[in-house]
BATI-918622 format. One record per residue (C-alpha): z, y, x; chain; residue number from 0; residue in one letter. Coordinates in steps of 0.001 Angstrom, whole numbers, plus 500000, padded with zeros to 6 digits. Example, Ala and Ser with C-alpha at 12.3 -4.5 7.8 and 13.67 -1.06 7.14 Angstrom:
507800,495500,512300,A,0,a $
507140,498940,513670,A,1,s $
//
This chain:
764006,860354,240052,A,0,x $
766886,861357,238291,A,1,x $
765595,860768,234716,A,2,x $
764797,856849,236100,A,3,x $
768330,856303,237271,A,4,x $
769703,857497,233935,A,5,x $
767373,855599,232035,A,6,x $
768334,852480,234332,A,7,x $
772010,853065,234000,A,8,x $
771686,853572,230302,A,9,x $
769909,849946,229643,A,10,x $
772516,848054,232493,A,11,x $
775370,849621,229993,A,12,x $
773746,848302,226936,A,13,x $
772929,845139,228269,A,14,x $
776398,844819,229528,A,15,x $
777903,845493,226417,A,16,x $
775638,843533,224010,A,17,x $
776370,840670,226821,A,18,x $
780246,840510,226780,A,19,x $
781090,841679,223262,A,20,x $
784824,842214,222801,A,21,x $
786581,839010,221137,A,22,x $
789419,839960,218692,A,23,x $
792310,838783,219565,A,24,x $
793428,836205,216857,A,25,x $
790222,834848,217312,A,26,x $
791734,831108,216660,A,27,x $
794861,832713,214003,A,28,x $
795772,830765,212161,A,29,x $
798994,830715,209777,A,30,x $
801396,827509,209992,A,31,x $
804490,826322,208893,A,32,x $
806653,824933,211359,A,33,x $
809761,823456,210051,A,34,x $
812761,824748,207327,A,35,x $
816171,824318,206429,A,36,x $
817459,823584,203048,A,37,x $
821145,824298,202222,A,38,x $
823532,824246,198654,A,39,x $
825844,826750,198961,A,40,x $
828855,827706,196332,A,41,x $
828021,831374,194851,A,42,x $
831431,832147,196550,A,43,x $
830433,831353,199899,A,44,x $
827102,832502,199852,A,45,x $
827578,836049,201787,A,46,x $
829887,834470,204447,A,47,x $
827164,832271,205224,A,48,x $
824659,834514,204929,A,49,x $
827110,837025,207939,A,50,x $
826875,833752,209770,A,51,x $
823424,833584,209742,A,52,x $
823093,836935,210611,A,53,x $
825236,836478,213760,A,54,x $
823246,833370,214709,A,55,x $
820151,835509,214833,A,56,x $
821640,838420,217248,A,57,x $
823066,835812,219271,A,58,x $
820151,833562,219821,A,59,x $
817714,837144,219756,A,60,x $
819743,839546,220951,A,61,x $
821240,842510,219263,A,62,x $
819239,845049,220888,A,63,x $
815742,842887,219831,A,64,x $
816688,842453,216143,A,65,x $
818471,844795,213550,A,66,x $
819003,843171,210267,A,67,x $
820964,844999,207244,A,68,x $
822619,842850,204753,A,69,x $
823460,843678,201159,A,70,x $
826099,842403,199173,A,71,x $
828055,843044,195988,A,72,x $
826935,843773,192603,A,73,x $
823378,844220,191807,A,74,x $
821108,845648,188672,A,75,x $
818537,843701,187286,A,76,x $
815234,844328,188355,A,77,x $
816559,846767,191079,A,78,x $
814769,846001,194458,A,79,x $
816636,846587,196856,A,80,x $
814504,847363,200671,A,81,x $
815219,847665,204247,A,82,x $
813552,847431,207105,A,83,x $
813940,845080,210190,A,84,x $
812688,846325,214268,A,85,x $
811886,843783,216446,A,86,x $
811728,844367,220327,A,87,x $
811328,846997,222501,A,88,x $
808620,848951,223965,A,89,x $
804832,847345,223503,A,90,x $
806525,844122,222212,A,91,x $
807752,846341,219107,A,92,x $
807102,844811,216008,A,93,x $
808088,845417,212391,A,94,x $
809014,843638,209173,A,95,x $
810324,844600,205774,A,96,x $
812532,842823,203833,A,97,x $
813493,843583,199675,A,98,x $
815473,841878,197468,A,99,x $
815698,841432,193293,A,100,x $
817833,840310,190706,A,101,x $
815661,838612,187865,A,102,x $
816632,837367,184547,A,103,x $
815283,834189,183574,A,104,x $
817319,833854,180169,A,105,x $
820457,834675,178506,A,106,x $
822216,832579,181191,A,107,x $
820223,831768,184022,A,108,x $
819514,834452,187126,A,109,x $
817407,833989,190143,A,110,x $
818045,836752,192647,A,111,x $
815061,835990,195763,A,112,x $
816065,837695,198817,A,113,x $
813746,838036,201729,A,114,x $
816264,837950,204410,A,115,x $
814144,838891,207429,A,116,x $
810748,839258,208127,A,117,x $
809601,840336,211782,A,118,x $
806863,839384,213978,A,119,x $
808680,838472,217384,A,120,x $
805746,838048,220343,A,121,x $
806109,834694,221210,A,122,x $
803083,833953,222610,A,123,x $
800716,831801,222623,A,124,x $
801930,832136,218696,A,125,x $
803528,834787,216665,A,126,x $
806319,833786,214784,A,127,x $
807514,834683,211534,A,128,x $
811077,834073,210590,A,129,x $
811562,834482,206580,A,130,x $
815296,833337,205386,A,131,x $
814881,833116,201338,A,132,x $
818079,832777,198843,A,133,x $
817728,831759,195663,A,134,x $
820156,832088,193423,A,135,x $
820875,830066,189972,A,136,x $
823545,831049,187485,A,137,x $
823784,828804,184678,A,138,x $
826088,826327,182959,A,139,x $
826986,823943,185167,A,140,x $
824581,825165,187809,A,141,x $
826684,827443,190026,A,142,x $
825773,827708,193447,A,143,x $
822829,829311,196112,A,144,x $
820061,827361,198026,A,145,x $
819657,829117,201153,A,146,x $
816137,828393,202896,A,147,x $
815341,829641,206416,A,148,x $
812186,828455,207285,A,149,x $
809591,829269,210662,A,150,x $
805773,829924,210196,A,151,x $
803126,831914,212205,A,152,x $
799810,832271,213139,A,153,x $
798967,830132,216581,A,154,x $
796157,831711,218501,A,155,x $
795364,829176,220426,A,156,x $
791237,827125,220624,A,157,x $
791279,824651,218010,A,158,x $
791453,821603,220695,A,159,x $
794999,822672,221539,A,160,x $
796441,823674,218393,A,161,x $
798074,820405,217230,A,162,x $
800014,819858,220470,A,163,x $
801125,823413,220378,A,164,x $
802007,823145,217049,A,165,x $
803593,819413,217757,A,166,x $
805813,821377,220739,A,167,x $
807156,824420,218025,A,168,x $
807830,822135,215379,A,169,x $
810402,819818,218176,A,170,x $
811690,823610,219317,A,171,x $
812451,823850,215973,A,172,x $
813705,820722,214899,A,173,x $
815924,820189,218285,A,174,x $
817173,823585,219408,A,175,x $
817199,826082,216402,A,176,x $
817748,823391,213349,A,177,x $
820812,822260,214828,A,178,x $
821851,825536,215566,A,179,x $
821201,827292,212898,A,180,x $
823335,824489,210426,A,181,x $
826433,825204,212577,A,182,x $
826543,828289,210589,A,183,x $
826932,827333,206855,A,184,x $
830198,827113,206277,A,185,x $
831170,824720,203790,A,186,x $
827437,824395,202511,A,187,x $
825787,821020,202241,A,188,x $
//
C-alpha cells in the first residue's frame, strides 16, 4: 500500500509540473526607446548643467533611491574613468555602472562619451533605463557639449498591450519629465 501511494504521488508531481511549467518572467521583454532630450551646451557650462541634472534626478527619485557620482576636471586620454550607481532599497535593489573616456579623434578634435547613469529602477509593468550621454567636441570653431538624456527599457507586457503602454510612457515622458528635466540647463539651447 505504501509503495502505490508513492508511486501515485510521484506521477501527480510530474504531471503537475510538466502541466504548469514556470514562465520566465520577461516573457514579452522587449527593449524600447521612449523619448530623449537633445541640448548644446558651451564647454564652460557643461558641469553646472550636468550638477543640475544631477539634482533633478534626486529630487524627482529621491536621494536615498539613487546615488550618482560625478566627475569633473581634467582628464587623460584614453583613461576610463568608472563608478557605480544603486538604485532602491531592499528587493527593489538594482544596479548600474557608469564609465567615462576621453578619445582623440585628431590633432584638434576630442570626443569625451560619458555614460552618466545607468540603473534599472522597477517600474513595473516596464523596467526603465535612464542613460544621460555627453559628447563632447573640441575643434576650431566647434566649442561646445551636446548633452543627451534619453529613456528606454524593456516592457513586459503581452504583445496586444504593448503599444498603448508604450503610447502612455512616451506622454509621461514627453509631459512630465521633458519639461522638467529642460528647466535644468542653464543657459543651454
Amino acid at each position: 500500500m505504501k509503495v502505490f501511494c508513492f508511486i501515485f504521488i510521484y506521477i501527480l508531481l510530474s504531471t503537475s509540473a510538466s502541466a504548469n511549467p514556470i514562465s520566465p518572467v520577461n516573457k514579452y521583454s522587449e527593449m524600447q526607446t521612449f523619448g530623449s532630450v537633445i541640448v548644446q551646451c558651451p564647454i564652460e557650462k557643461t558641469w553646472k548643467t550636468v550638477g543640475n541634472i544631477k539634482g533633478w534626478f534626486e529630487s524627482v527619485l529621491g536621494d536615498f533611491l539613487v546615488s550618482i557620482k560625478i566627475n569633473g576636471g581634467e582628464r587623460e586620454l584614453e583613461t576610463t574613468v568608472s563608478y557605480d550607481v544603486e538604485t532602491g532599497v531592499r528587493e527593489e535593489n538594482a544596479s548600474g555602472h557608469s564609465e567615462e573616456r576621453l578619445i582623440e579623434l585628431s590633432d584638434y578634435n576630442y570626443r569625451l562619451v560619458t555614460t552618466f547613469n545607468h540603473s534599472t529602477l522597477p517600474l513595473m509593468p516596464w523596467t526603465t533605463t535612464v542613460t544621460l550621454e555627453k559628447v563632447t567636441f573640441i575643434d576650431n570653431p566647434v566649442d561646445y557639449t551636446l548633452i543627451k538624456f534619453s529613456q528606454s527599457g524593456s516592457i513586459n507586457v503581452p504583445p496586444s498591450s504593448k503599444e498603448a503602454t508604450k503610447a502612455k510612457i512616451q506622454k509621461l515622458f514627453d509631459t512630465v519629465f521633458a519639461p522638467s528635466l529642460k528647466e535644468k540647463f542653464d543657459g543651454c539651447s
